[in-house]
C-alpha positions as CSV (number, residue, x, y, z in Angstrom):
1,X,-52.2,22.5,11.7
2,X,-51.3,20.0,9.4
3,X,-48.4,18.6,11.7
4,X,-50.3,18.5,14.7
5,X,-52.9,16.0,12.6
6,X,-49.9,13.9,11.2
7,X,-48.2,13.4,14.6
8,X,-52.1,12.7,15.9
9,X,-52.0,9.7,13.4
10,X,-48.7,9.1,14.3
11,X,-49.1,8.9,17.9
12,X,-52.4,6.7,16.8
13,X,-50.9,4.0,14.6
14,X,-47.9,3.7,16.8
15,X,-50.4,3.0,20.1
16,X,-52.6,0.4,18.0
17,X,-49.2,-1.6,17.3
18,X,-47.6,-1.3,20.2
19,X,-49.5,-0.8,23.1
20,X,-52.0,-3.7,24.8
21,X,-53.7,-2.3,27.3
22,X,-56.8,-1.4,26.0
23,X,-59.5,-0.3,29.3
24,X,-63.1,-1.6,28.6
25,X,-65.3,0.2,26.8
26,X,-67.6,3.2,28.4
27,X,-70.0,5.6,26.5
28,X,-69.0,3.6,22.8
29,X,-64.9,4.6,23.0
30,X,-62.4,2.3,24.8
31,X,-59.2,3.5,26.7
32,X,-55.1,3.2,26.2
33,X,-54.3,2.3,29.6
34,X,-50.5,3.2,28.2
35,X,-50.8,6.3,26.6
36,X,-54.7,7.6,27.1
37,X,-55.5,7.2,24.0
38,X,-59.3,6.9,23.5
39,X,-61.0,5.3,19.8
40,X,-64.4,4.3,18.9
41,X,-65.3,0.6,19.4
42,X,-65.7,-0.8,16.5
43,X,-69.7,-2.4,17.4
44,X,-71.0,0.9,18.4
45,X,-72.3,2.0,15.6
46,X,-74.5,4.3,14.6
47,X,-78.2,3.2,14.6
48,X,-79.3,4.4,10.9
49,X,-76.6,3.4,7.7
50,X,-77.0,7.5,6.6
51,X,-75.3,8.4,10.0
52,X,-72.6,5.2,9.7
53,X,-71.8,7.0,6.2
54,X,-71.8,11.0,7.5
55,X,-69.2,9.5,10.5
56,X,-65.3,9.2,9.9
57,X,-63.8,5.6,9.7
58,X,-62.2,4.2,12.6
59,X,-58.6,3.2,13.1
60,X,-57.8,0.3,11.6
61,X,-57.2,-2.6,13.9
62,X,-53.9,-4.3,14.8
63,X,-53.7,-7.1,12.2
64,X,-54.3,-4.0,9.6
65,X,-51.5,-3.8,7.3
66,X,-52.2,-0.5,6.2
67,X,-50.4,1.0,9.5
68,X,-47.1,0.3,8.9
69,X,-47.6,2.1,5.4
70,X,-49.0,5.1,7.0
71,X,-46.2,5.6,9.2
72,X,-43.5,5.2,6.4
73,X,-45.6,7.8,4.5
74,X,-45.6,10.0,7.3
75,X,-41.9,9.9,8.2
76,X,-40.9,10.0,4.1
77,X,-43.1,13.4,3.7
78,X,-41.7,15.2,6.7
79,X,-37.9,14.8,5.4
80,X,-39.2,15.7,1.7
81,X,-41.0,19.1,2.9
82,X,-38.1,19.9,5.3
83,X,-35.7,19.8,2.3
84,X,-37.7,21.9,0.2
85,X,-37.8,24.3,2.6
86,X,-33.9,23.9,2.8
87,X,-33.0,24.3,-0.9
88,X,-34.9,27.4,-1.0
89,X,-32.7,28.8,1.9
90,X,-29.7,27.5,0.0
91,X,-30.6,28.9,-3.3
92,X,-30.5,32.6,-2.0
93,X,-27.1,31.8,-0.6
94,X,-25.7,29.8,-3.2
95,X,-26.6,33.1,-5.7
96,X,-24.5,35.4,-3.2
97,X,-21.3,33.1,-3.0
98,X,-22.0,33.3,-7.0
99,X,-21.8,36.5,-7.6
100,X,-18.7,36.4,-5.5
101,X,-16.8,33.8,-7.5
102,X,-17.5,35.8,-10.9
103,X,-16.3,39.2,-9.6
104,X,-12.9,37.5,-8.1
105,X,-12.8,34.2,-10.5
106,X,-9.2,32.9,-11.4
107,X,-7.4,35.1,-8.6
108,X,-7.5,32.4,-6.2
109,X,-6.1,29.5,-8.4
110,X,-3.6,31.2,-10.3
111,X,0.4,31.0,-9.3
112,X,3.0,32.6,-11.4
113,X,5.8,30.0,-10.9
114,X,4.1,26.2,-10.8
115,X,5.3,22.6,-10.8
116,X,3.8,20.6,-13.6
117,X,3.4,16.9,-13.7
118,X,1.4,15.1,-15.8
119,X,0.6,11.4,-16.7
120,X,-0.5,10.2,-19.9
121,X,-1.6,6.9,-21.4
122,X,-3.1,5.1,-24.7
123,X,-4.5,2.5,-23.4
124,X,-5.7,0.8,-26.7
125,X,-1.8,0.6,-27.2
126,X,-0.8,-0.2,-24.0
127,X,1.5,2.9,-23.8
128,X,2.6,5.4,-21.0
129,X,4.3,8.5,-20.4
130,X,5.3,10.9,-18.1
131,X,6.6,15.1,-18.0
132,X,7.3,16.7,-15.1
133,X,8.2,21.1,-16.3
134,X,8.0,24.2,-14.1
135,X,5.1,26.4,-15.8
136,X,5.7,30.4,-15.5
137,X,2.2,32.1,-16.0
138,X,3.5,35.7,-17.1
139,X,0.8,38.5,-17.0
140,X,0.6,39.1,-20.9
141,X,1.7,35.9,-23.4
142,X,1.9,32.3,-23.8
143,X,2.8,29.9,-20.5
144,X,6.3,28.9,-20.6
145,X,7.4,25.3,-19.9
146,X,10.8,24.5,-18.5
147,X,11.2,20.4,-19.1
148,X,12.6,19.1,-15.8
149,X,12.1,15.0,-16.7
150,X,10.1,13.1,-19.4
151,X,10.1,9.6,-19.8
152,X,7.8,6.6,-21.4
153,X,7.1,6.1,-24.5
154,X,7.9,8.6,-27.0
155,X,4.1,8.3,-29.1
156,X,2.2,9.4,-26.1
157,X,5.3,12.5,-26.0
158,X,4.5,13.1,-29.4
159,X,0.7,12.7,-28.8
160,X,-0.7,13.0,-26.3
161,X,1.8,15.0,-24.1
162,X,2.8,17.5,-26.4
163,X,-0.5,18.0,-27.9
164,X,-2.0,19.1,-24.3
165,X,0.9,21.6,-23.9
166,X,0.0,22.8,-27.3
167,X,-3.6,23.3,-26.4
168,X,-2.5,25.3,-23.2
169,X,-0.8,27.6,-25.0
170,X,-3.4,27.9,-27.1
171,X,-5.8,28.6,-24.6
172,X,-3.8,31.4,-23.2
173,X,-4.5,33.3,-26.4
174,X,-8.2,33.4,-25.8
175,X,-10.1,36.8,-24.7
176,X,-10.8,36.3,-20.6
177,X,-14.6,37.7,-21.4
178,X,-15.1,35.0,-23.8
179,X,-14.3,31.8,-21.6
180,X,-15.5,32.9,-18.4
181,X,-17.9,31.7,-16.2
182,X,-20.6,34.5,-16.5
183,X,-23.9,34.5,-17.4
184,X,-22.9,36.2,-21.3
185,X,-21.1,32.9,-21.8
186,X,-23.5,30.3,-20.1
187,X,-27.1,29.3,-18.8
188,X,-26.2,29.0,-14.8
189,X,-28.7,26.7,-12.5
190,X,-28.3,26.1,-8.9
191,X,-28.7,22.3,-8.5
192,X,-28.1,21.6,-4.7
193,X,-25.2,21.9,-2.3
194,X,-23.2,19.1,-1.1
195,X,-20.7,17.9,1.9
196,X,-17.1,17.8,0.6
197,X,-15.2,16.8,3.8
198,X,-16.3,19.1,6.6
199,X,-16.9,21.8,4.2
200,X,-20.8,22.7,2.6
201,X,-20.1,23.1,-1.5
202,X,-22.4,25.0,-3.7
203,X,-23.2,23.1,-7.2
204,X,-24.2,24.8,-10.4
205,X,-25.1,23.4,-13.3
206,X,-23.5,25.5,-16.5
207,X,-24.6,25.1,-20.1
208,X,-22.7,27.2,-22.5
209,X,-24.6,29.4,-25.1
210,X,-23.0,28.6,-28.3
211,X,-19.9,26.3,-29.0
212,X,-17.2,28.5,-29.2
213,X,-13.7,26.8,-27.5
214,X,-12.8,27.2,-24.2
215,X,-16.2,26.7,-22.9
216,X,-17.2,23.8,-20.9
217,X,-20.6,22.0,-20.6
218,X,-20.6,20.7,-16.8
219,X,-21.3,21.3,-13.3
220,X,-19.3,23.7,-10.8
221,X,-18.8,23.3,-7.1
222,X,-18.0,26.4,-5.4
223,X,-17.2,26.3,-1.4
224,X,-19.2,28.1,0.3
225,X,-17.1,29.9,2.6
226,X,-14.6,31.6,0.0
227,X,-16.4,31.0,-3.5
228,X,-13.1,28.9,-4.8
229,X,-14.1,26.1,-6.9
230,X,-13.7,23.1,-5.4
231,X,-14.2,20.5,-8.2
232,X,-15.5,21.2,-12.0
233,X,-16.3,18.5,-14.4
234,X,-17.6,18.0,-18.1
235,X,-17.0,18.0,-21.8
236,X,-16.0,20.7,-23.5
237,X,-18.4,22.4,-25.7
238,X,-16.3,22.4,-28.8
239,X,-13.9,20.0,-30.2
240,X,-10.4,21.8,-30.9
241,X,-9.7,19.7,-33.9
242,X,-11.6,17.1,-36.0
243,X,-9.2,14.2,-35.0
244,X,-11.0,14.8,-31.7
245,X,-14.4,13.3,-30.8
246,X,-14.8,14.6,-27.3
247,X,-12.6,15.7,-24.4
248,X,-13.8,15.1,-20.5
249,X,-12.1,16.9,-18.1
250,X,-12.4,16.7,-14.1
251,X,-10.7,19.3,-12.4
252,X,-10.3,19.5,-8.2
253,X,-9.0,21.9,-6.1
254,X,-7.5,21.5,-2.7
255,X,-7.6,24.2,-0.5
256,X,-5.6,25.2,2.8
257,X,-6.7,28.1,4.6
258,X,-8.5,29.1,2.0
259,X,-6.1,29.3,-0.9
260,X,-5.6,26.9,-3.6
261,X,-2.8,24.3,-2.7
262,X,-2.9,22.3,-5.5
263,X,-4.8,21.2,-8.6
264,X,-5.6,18.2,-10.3
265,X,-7.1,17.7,-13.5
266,X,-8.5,14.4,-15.5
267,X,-8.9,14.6,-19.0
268,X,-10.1,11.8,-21.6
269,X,-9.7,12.4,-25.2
270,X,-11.7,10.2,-27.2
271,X,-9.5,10.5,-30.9
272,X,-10.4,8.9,-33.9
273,X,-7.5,6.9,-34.9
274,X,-5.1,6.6,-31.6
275,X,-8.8,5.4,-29.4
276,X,-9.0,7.1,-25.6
277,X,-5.6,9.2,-24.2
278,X,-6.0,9.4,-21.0
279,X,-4.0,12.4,-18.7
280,X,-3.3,13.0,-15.0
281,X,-2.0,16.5,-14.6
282,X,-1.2,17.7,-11.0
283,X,-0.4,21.6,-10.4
284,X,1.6,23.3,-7.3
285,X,2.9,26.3,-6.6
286,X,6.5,25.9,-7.7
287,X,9.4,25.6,-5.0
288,X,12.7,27.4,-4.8
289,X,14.8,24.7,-5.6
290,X,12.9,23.4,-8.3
291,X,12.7,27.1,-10.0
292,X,16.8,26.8,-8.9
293,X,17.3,23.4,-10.9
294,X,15.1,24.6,-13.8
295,X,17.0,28.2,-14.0
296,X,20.6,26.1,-14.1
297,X,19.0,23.8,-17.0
298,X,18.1,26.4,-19.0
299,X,21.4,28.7,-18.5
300,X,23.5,25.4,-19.5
């Protein structure tokens, strides 16, 4: 009901300002010779002021500049109500892709042999360095780093570079239950979906429920065809040493045929006496002849 009345005042306001031929009066109401549209003329009143009162208000006239604001009312609302609607729909689908993504999570991102490079950077020192190392994930343990090149300068090595690689390791000895992304370990909100290329991306916003390490304080995109995460971002909840203020981390994904391809992670460390380190790490599964060159290097 309600639509049929807005697209009446639509259709109304729209003939008042553009439409100019206007049949003469008859029987108190005047004609659109355009569209057929009939409206009260404005002199033919009614004869007592109680009935004037009781009667609805005509259209305002052409020079009225309370038309155009009607009309950008009416075509703001529509879109407003139709996305409500939408993110209802969404909602209920976002919960089942979910769902999906806890049961299966890490599967889909994890390789056992992986190509390491990362970029690092102080820039309140103006320094730079670089590490590329083949990464074996085994099963059970600690990652294990095969060094293939470093380079730069040797504080953001000491730093920076080897202080992430630390914390990796580190992070390996955590429980799985006690970092993952399941409701025991965070307050989960669907905020919206989003268009990420030519594929529809499910966003969740994740507060953790204590600060225990490990646990970030973001948002999560999941794609909505195979529940992989697609981008993350955040702080983390806990600072793994009191030399560090904060850490942000970005992390992407890039899928092909829904599989992981490749991963790349920002990270900002704001430390208290070295200022912001700054770190580019890019993941791949790990080729045959870079495993080759990194077996060789480590047999001589």
């Amino acid at each position: 009901m309600w639509i049929r009345r807005l697209q009446s005042r639509i259709g109304a306001a729209w003939c008042s300002l553009m439409h100019d031929s206007a049949r003469w009066p008859i029987h108190g109401h005047y004609a659109c010779g355009t569209c057929g549209r009939q409206y009260r003329v404005p002199w033919a009143e009614a004869e007592s002021i109680g009935a004037a009162r009781m009667r609805r208000p005509a259209l305002p006239n052409l020079s009225s500049p309370v038309l155009p604001a009607l009309i950008l009312i009416a075509l703001v609302t529509w879109p407003v109500r139709a996305a409500e609607r939408t993110f209802a729909d969404d909602a209920a689908a976002a919960a089942a892709v979910l769902q999906r993504f806890i049961v299966s999570q890490g599967e889909a991102g994890s390789w056992p042999v992986e190509t390491i490079d990362i970029e690092a950077s102080l820039p309140k020192l103006k320094k730079a360095g670089s590490l590329r190392a083949i990464r074996r994930l085994p099963p059970l343990g600690e990652p294990d780093y095969k060094v293939l090149e470093i380079g730069g300068d040797p504080t953001v090595d000491r730093q920076v570079i080897t202080r992430y690689i630390s914390a990796d390791v580190r992070a390996a000895e955590f429980p799985v239950s006690s970092v993952a992304v399941v409701p025991a370990n965070y307050k989960i909100r669907y905020i919206g979906s989003v268009l990420l290329g030519n594929r529809v991306a499910y966003a969740f916003r994740m507060v953790p429920r204590r600060k225990s390490e490990g646990l970030i304080n973001g948002v999560l995109w999941l794609d909505s065809e195979t529940a992989i995460v697609v981008r993350e971002t955040g702080y983390l909840a806990k600072s793994p040493s009191v030399f560090v203020k904060r850490i942000n981390v970005t992390r992407e994904n890039d899928l092909d045929n829904g599989k992981v391809a490749a991963r790349i992670t920002h990270v900002g460390v704001e430390m208290r006496l070295l200022g912001r380190a700054q770190l580019v790490i890019l993941e791949r599964p790990s080729s045959d002849e870079l495993m080759a060159t990194a077996t060789a290097g480590a047999g001589q």
